[in-house]
N, C-alpha and C positions, 0 to 999 in steps of 0.2 A: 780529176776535178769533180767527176760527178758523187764520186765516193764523200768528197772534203761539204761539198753542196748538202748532201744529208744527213749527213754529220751536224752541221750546224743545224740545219731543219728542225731535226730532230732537239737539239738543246734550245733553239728558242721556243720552242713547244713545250718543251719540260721546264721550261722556266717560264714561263705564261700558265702554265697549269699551276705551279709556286705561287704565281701571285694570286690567282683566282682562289685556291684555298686560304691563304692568307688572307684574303678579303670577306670572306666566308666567313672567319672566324674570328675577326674580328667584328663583324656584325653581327653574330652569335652572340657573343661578349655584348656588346652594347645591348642587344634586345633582351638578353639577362639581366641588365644590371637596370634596364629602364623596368622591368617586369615588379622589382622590388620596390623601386623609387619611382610611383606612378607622378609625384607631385613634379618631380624635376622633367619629367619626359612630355609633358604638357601643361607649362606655362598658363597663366591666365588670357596674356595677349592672344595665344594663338585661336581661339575660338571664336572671335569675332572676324564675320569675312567682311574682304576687301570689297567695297565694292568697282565693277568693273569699267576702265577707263573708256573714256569716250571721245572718237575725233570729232576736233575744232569744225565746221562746215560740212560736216558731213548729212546736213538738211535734205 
């Protein structure tokens, strides 16, 4: 049992380590392609800040 136990261990580890590089490079990927196309990677909108919400009665 303890054998079958790290056996697994070990695969969802190496399949958590899979998706971490796959996420890795895919945001590779996006921050190449935003590096080229600076117009699409920040919008007009985003540059104006929000300003910060305020509670009701909080006198």
């Amino acid at each position: 049992m303890r054998k079958n136990y790290h056996q697994v261990r070990k695969q969802r580890e190496l399949a958590r380590k899979v998706r971490q590089q796959e996420k890795q490079q895919r945001r590779s990927a996006r921050l190449s392609a935003a590096a080229t196309t600076p117009a699409v990677a920040a919008p007009e909108g985003d540059s104006v800040a929000m300003p910060e919400p305020t509670l009701r009665g909080a006198s």
